[in-house]
GULO-354442 format. One record per residue: residue number from 0; residue in three letters; x, y, z of N, C-alpha, C in turn. Coordinates in nm, 3 decimals. Last residue first. Layout:
BEGIN
PT   nr  rest     n.px     n.py     n.pz    ca.px    ca.py    ca.pz     c.px     c.py     c.pz
PT  NUM   ALA        X        Y        Z        X        Y        Z        X        Y        Z
...
# end
This chain:
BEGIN
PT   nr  rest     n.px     n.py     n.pz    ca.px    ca.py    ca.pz     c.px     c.py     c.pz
PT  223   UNK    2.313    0.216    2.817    2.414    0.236    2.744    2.331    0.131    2.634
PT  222   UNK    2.111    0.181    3.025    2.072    0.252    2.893    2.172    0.269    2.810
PT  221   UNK    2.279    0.069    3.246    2.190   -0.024    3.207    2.128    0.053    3.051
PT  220   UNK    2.519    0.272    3.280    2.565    0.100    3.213    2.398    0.033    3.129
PT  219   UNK    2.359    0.418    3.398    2.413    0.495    3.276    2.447    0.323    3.182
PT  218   UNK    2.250    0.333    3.637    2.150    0.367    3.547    2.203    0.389    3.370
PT  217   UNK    2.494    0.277    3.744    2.402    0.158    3.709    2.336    0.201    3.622
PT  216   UNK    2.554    0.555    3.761    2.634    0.486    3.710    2.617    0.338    3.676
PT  215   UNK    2.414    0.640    3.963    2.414    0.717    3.826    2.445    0.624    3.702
PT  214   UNK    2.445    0.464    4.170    2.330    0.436    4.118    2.379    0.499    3.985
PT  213   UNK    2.700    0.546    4.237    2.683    0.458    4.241    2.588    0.379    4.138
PT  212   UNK    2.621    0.837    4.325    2.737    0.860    4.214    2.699    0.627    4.159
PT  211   UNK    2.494    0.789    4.552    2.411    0.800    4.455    2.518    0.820    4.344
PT  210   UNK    2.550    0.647    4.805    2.585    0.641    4.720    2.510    0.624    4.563
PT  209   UNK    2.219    0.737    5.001    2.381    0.731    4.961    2.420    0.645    4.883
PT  208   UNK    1.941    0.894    4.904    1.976    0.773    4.917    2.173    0.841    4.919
PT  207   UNK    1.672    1.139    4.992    1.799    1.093    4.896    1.836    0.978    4.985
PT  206   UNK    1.362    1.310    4.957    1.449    1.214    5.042    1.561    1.168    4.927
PT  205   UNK    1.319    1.716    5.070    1.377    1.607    4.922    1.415    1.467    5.020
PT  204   UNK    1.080    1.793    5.258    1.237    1.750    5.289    1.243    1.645    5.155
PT  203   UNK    0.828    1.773    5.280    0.859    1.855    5.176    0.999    1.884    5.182
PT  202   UNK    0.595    1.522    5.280    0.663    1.586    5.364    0.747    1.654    5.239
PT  201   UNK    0.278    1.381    5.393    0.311    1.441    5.309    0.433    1.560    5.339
PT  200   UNK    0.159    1.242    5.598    0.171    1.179    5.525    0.215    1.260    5.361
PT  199   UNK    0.167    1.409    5.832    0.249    1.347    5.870    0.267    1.261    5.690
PT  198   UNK   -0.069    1.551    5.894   -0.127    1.389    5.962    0.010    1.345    5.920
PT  197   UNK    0.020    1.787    5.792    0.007    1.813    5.939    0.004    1.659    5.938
PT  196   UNK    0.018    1.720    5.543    0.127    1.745    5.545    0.124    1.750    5.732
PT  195   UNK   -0.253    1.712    5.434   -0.199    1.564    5.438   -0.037    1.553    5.559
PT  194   UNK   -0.355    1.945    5.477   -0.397    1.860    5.563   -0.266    1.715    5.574
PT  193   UNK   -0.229    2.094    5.291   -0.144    2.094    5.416   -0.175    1.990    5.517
PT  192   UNK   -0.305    1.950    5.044   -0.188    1.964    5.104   -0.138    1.983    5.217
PT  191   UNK   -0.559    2.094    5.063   -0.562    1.933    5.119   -0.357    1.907    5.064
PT  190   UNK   -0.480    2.324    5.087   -0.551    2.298    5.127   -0.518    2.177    5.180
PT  189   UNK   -0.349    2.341    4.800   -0.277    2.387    4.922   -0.380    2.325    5.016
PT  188   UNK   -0.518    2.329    4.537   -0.490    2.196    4.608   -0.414    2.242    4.748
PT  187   UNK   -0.525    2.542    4.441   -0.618    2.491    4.451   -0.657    2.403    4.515
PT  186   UNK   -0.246    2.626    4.386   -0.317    2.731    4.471   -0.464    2.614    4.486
PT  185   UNK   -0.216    2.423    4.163   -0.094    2.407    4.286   -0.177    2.550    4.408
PT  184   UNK   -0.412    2.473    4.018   -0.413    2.393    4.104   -0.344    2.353    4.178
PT  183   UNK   -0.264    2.696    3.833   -0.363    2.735    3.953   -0.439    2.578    4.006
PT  182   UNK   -0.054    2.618    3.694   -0.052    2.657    3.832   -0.119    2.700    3.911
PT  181   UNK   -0.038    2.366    3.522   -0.177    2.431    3.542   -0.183    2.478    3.685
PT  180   UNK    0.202    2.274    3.434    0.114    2.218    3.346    0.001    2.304    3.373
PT  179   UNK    0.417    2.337    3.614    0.424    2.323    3.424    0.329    2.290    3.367
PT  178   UNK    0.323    2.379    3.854    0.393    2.480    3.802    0.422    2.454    3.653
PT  177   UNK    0.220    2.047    3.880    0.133    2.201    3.899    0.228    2.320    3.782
PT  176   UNK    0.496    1.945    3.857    0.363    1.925    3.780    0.305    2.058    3.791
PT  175   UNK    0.640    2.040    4.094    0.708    2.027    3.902    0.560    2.018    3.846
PT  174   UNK    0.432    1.986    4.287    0.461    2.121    4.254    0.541    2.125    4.113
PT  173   UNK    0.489    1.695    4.286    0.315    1.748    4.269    0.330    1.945    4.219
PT  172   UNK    0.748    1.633    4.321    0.705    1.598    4.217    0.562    1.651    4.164
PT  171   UNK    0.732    1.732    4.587    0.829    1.825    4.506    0.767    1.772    4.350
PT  170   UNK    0.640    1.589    4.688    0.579    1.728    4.726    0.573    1.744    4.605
PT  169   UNK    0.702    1.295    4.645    0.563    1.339    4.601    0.578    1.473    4.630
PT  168   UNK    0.998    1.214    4.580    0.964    1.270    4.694    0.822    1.373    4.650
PT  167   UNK    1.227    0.909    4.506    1.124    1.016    4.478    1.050    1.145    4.588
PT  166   UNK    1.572    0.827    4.525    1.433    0.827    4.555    1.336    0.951    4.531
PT  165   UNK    1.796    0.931    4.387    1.739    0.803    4.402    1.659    0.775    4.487
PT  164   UNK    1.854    1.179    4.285    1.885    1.166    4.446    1.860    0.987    4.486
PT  163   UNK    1.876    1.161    3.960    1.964    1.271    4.062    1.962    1.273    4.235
PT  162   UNK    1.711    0.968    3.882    1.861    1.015    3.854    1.939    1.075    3.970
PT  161   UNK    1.457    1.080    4.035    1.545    0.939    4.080    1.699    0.946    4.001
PT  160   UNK    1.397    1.315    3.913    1.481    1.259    4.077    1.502    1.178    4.083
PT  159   UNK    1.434    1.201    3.707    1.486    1.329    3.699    1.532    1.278    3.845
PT  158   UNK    1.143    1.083    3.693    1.283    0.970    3.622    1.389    1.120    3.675
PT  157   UNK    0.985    1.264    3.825    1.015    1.113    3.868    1.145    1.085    3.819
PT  156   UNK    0.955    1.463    3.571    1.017    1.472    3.719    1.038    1.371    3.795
PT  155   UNK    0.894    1.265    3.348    1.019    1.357    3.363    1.050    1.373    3.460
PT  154   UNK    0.612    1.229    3.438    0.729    1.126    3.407    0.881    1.215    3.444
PT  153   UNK    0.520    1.462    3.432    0.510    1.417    3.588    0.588    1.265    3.530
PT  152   UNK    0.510    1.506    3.174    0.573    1.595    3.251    0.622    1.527    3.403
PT  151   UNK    0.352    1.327    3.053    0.511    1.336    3.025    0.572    1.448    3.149
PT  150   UNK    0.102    1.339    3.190    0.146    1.236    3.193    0.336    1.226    3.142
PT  149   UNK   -0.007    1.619    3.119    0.020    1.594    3.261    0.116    1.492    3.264
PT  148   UNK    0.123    1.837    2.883    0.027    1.722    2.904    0.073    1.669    3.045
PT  147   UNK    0.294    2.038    2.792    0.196    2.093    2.924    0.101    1.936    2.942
PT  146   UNK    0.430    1.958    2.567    0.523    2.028    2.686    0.400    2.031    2.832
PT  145   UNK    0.427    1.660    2.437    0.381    1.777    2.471    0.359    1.823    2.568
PT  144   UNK    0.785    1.553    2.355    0.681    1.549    2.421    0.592    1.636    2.421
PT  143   UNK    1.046    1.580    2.291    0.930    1.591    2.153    0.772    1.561    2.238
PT  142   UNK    1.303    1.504    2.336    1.194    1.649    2.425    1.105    1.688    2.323
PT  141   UNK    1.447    1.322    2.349    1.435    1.436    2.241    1.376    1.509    2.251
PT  140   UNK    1.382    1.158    2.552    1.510    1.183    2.518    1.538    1.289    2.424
PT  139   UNK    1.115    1.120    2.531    1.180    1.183    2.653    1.345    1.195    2.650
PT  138   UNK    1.097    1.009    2.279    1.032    1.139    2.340    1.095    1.225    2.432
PT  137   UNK    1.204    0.767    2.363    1.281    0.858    2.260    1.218    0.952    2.261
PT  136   UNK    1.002    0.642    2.557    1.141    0.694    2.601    1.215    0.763    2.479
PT  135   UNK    0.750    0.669    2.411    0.775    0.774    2.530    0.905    0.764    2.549
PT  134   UNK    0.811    0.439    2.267    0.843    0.567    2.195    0.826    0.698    2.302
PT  133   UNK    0.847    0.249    2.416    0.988    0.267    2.350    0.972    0.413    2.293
PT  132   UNK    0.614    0.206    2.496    0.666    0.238    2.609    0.832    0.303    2.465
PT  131   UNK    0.451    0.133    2.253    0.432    0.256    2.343    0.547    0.302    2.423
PT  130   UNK    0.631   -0.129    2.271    0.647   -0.019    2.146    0.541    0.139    2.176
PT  129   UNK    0.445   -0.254    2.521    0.588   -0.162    2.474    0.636   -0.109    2.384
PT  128   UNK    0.227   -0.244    2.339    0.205   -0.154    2.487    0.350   -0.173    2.476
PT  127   UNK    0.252   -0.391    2.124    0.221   -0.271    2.079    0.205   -0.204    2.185
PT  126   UNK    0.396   -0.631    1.977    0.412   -0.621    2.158    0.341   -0.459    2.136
PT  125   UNK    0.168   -0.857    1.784    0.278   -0.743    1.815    0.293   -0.669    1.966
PT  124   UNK    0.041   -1.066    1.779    0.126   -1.095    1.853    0.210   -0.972    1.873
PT  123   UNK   -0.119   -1.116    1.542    0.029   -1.124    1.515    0.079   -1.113    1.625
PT  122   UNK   -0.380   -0.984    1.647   -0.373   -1.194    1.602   -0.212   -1.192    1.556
PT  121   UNK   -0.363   -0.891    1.958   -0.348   -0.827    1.857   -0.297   -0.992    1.766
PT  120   UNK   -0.501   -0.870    2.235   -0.550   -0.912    2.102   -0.535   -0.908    1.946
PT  119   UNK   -0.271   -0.845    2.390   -0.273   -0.952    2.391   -0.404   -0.965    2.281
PT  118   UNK   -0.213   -0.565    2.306   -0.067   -0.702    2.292   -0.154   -0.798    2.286
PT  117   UNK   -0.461   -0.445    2.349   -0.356   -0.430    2.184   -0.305   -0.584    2.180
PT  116   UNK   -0.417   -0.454    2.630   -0.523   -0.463    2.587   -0.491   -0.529    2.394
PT  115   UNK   -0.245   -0.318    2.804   -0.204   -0.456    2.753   -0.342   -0.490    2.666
PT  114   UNK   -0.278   -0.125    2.952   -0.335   -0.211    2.988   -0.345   -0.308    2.946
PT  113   UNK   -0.156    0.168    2.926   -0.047    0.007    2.942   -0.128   -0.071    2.993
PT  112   UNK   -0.278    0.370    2.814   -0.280    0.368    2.976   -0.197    0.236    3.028
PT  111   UNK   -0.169    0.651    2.620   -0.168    0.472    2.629   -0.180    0.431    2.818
PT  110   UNK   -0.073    0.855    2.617   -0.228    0.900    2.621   -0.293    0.676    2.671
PT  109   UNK    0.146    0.868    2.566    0.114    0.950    2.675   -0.021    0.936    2.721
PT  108   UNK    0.163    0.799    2.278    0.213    0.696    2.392    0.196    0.764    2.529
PT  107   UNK   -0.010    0.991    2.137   -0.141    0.882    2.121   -0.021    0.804    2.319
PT  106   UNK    0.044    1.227    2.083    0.011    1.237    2.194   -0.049    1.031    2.235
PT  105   UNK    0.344    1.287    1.886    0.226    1.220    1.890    0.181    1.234    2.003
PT  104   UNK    0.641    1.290    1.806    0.550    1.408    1.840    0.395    1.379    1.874
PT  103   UNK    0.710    1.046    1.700    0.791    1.081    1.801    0.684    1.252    1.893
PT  102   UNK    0.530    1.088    1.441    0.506    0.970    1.542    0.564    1.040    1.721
PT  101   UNK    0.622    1.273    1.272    0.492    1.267    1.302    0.471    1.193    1.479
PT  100   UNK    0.886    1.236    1.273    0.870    1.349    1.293    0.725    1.349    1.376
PT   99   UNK    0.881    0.953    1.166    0.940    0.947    1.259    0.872    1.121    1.308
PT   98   UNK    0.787    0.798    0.951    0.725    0.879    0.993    0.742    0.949    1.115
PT   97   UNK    0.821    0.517    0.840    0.906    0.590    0.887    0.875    0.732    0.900
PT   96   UNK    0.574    0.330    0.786    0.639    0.425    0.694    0.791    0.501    0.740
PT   95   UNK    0.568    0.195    1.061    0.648    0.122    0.943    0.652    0.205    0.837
PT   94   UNK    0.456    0.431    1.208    0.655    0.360    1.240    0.677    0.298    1.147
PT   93   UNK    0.218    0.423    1.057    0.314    0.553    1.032    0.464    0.510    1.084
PT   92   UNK    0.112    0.149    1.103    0.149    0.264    0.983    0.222    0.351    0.985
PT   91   UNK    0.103    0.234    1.419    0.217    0.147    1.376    0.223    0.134    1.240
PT   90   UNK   -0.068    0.450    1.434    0.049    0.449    1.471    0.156    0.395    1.415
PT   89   UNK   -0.289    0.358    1.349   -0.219    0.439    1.213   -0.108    0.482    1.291
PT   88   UNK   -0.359    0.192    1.520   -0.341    0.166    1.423   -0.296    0.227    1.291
PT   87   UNK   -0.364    0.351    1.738   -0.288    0.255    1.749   -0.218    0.170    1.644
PT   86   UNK   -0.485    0.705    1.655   -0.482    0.570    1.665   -0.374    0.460    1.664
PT   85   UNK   -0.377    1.019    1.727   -0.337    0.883    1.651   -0.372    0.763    1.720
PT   84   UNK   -0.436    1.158    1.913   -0.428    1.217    1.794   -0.456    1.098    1.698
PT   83   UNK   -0.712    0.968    2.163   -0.537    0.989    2.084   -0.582    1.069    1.966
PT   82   UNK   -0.952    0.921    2.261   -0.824    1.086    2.308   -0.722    1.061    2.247
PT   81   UNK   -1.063    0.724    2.190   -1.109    0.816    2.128   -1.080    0.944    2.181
PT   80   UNK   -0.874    0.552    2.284   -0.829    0.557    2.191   -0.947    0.650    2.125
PT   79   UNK   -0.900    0.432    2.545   -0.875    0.535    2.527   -0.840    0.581    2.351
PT   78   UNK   -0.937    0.134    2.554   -1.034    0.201    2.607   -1.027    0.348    2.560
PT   77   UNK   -0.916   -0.098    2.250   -0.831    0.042    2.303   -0.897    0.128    2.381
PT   76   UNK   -0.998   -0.235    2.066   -1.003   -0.273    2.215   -0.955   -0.153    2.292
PT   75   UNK   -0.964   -0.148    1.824   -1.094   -0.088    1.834   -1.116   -0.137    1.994
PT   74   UNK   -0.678   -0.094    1.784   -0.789    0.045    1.785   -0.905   -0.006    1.889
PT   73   UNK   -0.623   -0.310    1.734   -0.548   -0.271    1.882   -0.661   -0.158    1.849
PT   72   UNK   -0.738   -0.454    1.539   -0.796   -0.474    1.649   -0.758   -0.396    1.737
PT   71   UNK   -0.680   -0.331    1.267   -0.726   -0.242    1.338   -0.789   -0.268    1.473
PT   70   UNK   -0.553   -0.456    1.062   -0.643   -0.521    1.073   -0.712   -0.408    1.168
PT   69   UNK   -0.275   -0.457    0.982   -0.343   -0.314    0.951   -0.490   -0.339    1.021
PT   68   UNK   -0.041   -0.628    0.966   -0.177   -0.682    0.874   -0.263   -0.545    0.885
PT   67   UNK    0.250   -0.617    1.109    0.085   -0.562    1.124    0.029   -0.579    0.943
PT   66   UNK    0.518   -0.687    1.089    0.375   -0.826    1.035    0.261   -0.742    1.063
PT   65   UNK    0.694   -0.569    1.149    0.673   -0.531    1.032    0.536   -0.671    0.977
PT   64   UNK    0.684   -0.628    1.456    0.579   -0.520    1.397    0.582   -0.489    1.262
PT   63   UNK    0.810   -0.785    1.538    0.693   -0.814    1.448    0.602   -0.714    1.393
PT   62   UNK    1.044   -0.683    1.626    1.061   -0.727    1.474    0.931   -0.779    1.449
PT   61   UNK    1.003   -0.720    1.925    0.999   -0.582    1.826    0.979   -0.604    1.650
PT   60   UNK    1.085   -0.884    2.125    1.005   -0.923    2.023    0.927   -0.835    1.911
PT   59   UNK    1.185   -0.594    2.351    1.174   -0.764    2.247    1.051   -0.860    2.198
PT   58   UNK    1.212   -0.268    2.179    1.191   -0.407    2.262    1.151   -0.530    2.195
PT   57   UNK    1.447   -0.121    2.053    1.390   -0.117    2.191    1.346   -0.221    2.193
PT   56   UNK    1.413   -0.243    1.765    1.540   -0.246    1.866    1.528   -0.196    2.033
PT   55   UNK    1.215   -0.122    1.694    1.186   -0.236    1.705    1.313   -0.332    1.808
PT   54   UNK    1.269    0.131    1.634    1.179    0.083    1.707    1.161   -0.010    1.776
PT   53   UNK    1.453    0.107    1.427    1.469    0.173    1.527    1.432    0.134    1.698
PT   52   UNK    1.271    0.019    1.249    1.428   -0.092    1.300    1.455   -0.016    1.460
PT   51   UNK    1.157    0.246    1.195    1.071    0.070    1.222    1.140    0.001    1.286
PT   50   UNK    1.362    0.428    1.094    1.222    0.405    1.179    1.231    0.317    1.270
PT   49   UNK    1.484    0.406    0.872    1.500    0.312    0.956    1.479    0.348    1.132
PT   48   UNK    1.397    0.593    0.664    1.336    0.442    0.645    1.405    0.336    0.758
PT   47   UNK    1.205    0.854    0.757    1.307    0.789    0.812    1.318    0.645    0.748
PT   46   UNK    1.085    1.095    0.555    1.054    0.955    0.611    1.187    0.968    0.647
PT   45   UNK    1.094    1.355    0.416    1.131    1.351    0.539    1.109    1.227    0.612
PT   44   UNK    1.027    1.349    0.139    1.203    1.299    0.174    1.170    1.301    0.290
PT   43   UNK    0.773    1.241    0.151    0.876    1.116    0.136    0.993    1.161    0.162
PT   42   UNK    0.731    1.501    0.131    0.648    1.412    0.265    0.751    1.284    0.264
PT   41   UNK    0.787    1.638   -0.067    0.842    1.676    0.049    0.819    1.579    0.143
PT   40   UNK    0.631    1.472   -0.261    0.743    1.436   -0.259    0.813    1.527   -0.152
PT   39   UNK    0.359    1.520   -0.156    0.409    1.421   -0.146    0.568    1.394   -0.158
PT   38   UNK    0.263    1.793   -0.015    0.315    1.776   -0.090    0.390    1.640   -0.067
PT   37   UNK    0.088    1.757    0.257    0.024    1.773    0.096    0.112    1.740   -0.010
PT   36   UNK    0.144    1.584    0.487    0.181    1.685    0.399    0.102    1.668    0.278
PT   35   UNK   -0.180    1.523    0.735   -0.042    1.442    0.599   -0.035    1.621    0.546
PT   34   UNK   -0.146    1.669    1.023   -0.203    1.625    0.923   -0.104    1.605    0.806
PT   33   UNK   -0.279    1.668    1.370   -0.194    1.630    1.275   -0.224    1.601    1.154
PT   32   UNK   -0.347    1.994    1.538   -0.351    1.818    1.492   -0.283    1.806    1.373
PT   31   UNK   -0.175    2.105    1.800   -0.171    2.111    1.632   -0.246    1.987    1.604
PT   30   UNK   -0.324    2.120    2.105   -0.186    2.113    2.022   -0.207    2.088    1.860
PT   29   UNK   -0.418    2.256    2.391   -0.441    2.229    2.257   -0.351    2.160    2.161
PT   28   UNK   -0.350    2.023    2.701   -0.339    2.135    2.620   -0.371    2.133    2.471
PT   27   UNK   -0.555    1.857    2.947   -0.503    1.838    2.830   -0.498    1.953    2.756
PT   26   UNK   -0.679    1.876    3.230   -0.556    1.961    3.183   -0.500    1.939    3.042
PT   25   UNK   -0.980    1.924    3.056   -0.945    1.892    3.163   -0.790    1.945    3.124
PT   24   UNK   -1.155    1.849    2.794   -1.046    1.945    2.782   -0.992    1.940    2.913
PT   23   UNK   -1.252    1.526    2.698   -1.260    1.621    2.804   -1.193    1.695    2.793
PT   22   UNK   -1.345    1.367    2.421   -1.240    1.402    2.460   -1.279    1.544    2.592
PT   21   UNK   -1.672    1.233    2.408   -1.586    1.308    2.340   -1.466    1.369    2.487
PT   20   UNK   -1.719    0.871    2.428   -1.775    1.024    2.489   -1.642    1.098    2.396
PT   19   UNK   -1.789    0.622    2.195   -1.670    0.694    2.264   -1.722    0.817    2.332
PT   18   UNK   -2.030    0.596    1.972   -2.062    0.565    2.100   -1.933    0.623    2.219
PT   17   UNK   -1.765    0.412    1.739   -1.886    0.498    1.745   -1.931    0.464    1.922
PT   16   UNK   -1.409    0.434    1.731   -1.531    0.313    1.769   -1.704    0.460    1.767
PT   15   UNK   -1.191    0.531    1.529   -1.262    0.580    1.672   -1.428    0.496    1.666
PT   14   UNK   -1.099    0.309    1.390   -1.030    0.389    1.476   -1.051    0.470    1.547
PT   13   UNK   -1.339    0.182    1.278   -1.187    0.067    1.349   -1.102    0.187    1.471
PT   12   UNK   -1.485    0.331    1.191   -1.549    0.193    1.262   -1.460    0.163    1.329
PT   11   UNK   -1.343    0.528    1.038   -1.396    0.536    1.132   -1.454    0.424    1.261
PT   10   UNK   -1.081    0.487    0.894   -1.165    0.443    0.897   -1.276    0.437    1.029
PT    9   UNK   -0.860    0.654    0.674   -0.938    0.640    0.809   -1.056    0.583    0.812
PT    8   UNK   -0.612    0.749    0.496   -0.654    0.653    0.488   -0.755    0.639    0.678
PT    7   UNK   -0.348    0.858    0.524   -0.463    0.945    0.500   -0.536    0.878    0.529
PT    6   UNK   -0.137    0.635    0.554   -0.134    0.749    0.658   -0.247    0.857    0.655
PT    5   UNK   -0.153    0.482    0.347   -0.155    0.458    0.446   -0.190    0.552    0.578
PT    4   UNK   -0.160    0.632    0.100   -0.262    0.593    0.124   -0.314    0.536    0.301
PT    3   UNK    0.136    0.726    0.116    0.007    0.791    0.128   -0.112    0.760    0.149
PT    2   UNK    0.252    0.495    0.074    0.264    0.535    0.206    0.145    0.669    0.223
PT    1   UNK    0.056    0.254   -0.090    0.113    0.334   -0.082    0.118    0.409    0.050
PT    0   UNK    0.084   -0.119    0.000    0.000    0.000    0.000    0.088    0.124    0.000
# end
């Protein structure tokens, strides 16, 4: 199938199920939707053709994803899949076009709740909740995330402190959030902040671990 055809190509039945409630604006920010270039031969030079390989080199059993058949089951089991930009199924179209610009910028692996739902009905077997997980981590390595969505942000600060003290510490992680995504619920929430913070179950002393040069250095061997 042509790569155009692939990536324009929608089918309503498969990729947003009829009956879905419509998308809540809640903290989710606006962001561009996405749409095929018009001009085809600009659209082909910017493919990646080793995408897919890319991809597929994060995790194991990765190499099946050049077997999607297109069939559209991961769509239509997909509880959330009437809040992705991109369906599950024109996801993994667009990694096997090499569509890397499109994809890596996507809201659909932020938006994936990892309920395994895809993997285990998908009739090839494609691992499609970690090939979620592979493309939030080249996101988060290329800062192609969207900047104000709750779910990359409040990743970032987690994986950030744990780099940097090796353990987490909810204040500090609830205020990174608030302050980047919607600072008038960091004023909204003080309240039942302080409550939690008087009963003892909410404390605002960073906790760290020793020998954290130690850990850096596990963490750096294990993503090498």
């Amino acid at each position: 199938m042509p790569v155009d055809a692939v990536l324009t190509t929608r089918d309503p039945e498969v990729d947003r199920p009829p009956g879905r409630p419509a998308p809540r604006s809640g903290n989710r920010t606006k962001r561009t939707k996405w749409r095929p270039v018009k001009d085809q031969s600009k659209f082909e030079a910017q493919l990646d053709p080793g995408f897919a390989a890319e991809i597929a080199a994060e995790v194991e059993g990765g190499e099946r994803l050049h077997q999607c058949i297109q069939c559209g089951t991961c769509s239509s089991v997909c509880p959330l899949s009437a809040y992705m930009d991109l369906t599950p199924r024109r996801l993994i179209a667009m990694t096997r076009a090499g569509a890397r610009d499109d994809v890596v910028h996507s809201m659909t692996p932020w938006v994936c709740a990892s309920c395994y739902a895809c993997t285990v009905e998908c009739p090839k077997q494609i691992p499609i909740t970690e090939i979620m997980h592979a493309l939030r981590r080249i996101s988060l390595r290329e800062i192609t995330y969207p900047k104000r969505f709750t779910t990359p942000v409040m990743t970032k600060a987690f994986v950030d402190m744990i780099q940097d003290r090796g353990r987490s510490t909810e204040s500090w992680i609830s205020m990174k959030l608030y302050l980047r995504t919607n600072p008038a619920l960091l004023v909204k929430n003080a309240a039942i902040a302080g409550r939690l913070f008087r009963q003892g179950r909410l404390g605002v002393r960073r906790a760290r671990i020793n020998g954290r040069d130690e850990l850096r250095a596990l963490l750096k061997a294990v993503s090498a």
